[in-house]
Structures are given as C-alpha cells and as structure tokens.
N, C-alpha and C positions, 0 to 999 in steps of 0.2 A: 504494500500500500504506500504510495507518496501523495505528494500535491506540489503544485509551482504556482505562479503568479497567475490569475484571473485572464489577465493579457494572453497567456497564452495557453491557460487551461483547453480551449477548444482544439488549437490545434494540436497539440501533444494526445489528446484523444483518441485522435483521429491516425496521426503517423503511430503510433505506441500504443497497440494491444496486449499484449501481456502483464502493464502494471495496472494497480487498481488505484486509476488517482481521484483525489476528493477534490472538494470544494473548502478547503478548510487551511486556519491558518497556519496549523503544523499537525504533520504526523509521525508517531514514532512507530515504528515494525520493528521487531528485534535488534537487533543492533542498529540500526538503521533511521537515522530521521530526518525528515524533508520539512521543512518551510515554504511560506510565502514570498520570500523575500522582506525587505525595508523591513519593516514593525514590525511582523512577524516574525524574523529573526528572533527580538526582543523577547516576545512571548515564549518562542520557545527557550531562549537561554533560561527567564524567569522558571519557567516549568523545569528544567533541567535543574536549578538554583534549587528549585522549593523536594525533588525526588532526591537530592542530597542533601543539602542543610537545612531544609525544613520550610514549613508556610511561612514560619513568622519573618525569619530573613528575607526568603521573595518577597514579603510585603513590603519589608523594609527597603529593597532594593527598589520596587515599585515608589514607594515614596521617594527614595533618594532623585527616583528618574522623571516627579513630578507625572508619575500616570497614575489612573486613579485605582486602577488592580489588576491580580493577576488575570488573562485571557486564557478560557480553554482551547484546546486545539482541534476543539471540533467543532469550535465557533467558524460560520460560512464569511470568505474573505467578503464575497456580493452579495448585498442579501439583494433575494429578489426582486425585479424593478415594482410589483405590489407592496413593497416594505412599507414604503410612505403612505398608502390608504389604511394600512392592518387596522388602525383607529377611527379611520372615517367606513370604512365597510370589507369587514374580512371577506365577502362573497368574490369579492373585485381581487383582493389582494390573492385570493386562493384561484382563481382566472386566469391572472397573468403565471401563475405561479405554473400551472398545469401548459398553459402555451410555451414557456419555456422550456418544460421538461418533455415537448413532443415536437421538438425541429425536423426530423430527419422524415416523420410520417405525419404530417400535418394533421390535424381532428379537426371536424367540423364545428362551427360555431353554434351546430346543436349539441353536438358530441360534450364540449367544454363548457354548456351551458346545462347539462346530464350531467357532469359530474360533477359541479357547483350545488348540483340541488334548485337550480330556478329555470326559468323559462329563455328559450331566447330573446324573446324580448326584452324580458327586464334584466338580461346581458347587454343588448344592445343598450338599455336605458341607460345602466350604470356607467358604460362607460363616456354615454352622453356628457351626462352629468357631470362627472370627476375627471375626465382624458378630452375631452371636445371631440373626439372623431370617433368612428365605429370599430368593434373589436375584430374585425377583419384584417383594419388598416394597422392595427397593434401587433398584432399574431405575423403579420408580413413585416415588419419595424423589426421584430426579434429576429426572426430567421434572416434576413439582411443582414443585422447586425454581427450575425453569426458567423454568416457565409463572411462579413468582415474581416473578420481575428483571422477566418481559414485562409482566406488571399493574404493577410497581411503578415502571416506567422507559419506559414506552410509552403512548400513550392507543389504542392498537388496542381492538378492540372482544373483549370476551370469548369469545365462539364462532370468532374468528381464531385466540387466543389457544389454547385447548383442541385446533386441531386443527395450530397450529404445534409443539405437544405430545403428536401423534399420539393426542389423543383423539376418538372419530367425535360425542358426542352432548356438548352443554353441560350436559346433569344428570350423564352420567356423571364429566365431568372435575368438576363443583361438588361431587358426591357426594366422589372420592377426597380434593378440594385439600382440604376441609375434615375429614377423612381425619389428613390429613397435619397440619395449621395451626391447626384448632380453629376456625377462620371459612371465612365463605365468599369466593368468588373478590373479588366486589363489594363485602365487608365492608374486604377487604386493599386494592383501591383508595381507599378512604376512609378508611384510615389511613397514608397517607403525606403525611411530615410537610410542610407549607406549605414549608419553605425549600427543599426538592428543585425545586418547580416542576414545570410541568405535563411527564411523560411527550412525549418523540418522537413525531414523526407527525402 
C-alpha cells in the first residue's frame, strides 16, 4: 500500500497496477512508508515521533511547529469537491462524491440520483441551487478534470486517455476537454512546464 501527491494520484493509477495507492496523507506497510509530500511529510514524521516517544512529545513537537495537532494518515489529502456543501446538504455532497468515484464508466444522472436516495429532479434542483449549472455539466467538469492530471502526468496516448475517462470516441472527448479548458487535449500536453519532466509510462 503507498500514496503520493493528489497531483498525481491519477496518473500513477493508471501507469502502476500492482500497488494499492490511497488517497491519504501517509501510509505505512511494513517497513515501508509513503507520504504526500510538503505537510505530509510532517504528519508522518509527527506519527513516526508519537510510535517512538510517545503522544505527549508529538504534541509537543506539534506545538513547537505552531500546528494545531497531530494528522492521521488516513486523513484524505482532497476531500471531495462536495466537502464544502456537507453543511449546506449532505444529499449534494454524497453526488459529487459518487461522480467522482465513477470516471472511467460514467452513471446516469438517474443512476446517481438512485443512489443519493432522491429523485432526479431534485438532483437537478440541488445542484441548481448551490452549483448554478446542471449535474451533467459537473459529472463532465470531473472527468475532464481527470483526463487533466492523465495528459499532464502520464505520456499514455490520448485515445487511452479519453476512454480511461469513459469517453467512447477521441473527437468527442477533444470536442468536450476543450469545452471545458479553452484548448485542446494535445495543446495541454505541450504546455506542461519542462521542470515536471516527462509524464509516467
């Protein structure tokens, strides 16, 4: 089990099947433990601190570093982009939540309105209400976003790309990404910047 940086959680999923990587700011396997990067670093050394000298020192070290405590490592680095409604209407926040976690075989907006527990209408409502557009146009935001990380952190071939984004044809998914982005799929590979280095795979 490991994890890395958000940034590129998607694509290392994709190039590397054999590990079982999380969403999370560190994990330890047997001898073995991976981070987030930046702050996550932190947490895990904290963790590392508190399984040798104990809670009270972590905490102390946590004070000394002006944070306000220790993080578990199975706190999610992103919380999902419904984090910010969970207070205004968990029905919406557990929507996006489900759109998220079904990129590759898209679900119908009854389908994710089924397992919400409501109608699709008052799917369509809520996202009236609290997102201004329809939850179609969100479910397609995500999967672009997606297909994003994969062009920008992977050299997989673009019609992979599209269909690890459950889109069936490369003009359609070039047609929406640019949609979305204002470029096209192949435009966004050639703008990432030289210090990244070449894409996974």
């Amino acid at each position: 089990r490991c994890t890395i940086h958000w940034s590129r959680l998607a694509a290392f999923s994709e190039v590397f099947h054999k590990p079982r990587i999380r969403d999370s700011l560190f994990v330890k396997d047997g001898q073995y433990s991976t981070c987030a990067g930046e702050l996550a670093a932190f947490d895990l050394a904290v963790d590392l601190i508190a399984s040798q000298a104990g809670a009270y020192i972590a905490q102390e070290v946590c004070r000394h570093a002006t944070v306000e405590g220790q993080r578990s490592g199975s706190n999610r680095q992103t919380g999902p982009s419904g984090l910010a409604f969970a207070g205004v209407s968990d029905k919406l926040a557990m929507a996006m939540r489900i759109m998220e976690e079904n990129v590759e075989i898209p679900l119908s907006m009854g389908d994710v309105a089924h397992q919400v527990g409501i109608s699709r209408r008052q799917l369509e409502r809520l996202f009236a209400t609290h997102i201004g557009y329809p939850p179609a146009r969100h479910y397609l935001r995500i999967r672009i976003d997606h297909a994003k990380r994969l062009i920008e952190g992977t050299r997989m071939p673009i019609i992979d790309i599209a269909v690890a984004c459950g889109f069936m044809s490369a003009s359609h998914f070039a047609k929406c990404f640019r949609i979305i982005n204002g470029f096209s799929p192949q435009q966004c590979r050639t703008m990432v910047p030289v210090w990244v280095g070449p894409g996974l795979g």
